[in-house]
C-alpha positions in Angstrom: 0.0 0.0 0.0 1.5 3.3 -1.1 2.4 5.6 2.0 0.3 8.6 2.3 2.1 12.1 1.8 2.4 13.7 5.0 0.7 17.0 5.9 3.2 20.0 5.9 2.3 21.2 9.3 3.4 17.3 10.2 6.7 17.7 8.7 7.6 20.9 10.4 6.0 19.6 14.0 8.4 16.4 13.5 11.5 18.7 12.7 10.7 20.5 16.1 10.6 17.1 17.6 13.3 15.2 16.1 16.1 17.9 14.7 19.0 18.3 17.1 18.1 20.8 19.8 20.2 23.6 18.6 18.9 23.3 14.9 15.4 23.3 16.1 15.9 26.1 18.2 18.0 28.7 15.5 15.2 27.9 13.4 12.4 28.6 16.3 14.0 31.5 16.1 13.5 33.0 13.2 10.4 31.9 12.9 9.6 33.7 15.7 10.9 37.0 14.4 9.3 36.5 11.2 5.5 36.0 12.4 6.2 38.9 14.9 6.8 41.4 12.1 4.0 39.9 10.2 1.8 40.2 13.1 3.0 44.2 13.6 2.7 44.7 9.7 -0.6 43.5 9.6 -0.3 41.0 7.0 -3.2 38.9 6.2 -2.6 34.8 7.3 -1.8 32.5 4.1 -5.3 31.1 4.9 -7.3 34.1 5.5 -10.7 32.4 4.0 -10.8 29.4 6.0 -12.7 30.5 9.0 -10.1 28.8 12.8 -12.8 26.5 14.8 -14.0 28.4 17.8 -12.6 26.4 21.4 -14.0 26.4 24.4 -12.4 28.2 27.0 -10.1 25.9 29.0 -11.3 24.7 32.7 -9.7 26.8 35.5 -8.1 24.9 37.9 -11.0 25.8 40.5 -13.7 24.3 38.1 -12.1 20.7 37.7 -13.3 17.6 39.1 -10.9 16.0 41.9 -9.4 12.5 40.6 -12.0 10.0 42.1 -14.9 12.5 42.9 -18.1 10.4 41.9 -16.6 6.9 41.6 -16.5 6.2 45.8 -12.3 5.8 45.7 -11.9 9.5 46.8 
């Protein structure tokens, strides 16, 4: 069976990953720098159609559920 083509945003999230630490990081880097100044230009994203899903806020601490509560091994 022919192996699928992997996703671009896979690729790079496996570089971070599996690149030697200093490699990863010079090129965190820049990156970094680079989506700052887009971000302070006001360049429109690559994907500026595509609508990001909405989240739901993340639980505070104070609203989670203690490990155990409701099974009787608290």
């Amino acid at each position: 069976m022919p192996k699928t083509p992997l996703a671009e945003e896979v690729q790079v999230l496996r570089f971070f990953e599996e690149a030697p630490l200093e490699k990863a990081e010079m090129l965190f880097n820049i990156v970094r720098d680079k989506m700052r100044s887009r971000l302070n230009t006001g360049a429109a994203p690559v994907s500026a159609g595509r609508k990001a899903k909405e989240r739901p806020p993340a639980a505070s601490p104070t609203e989670t559920v203690p490990i155990g509560a409701g099974t009787g091994n608290v």
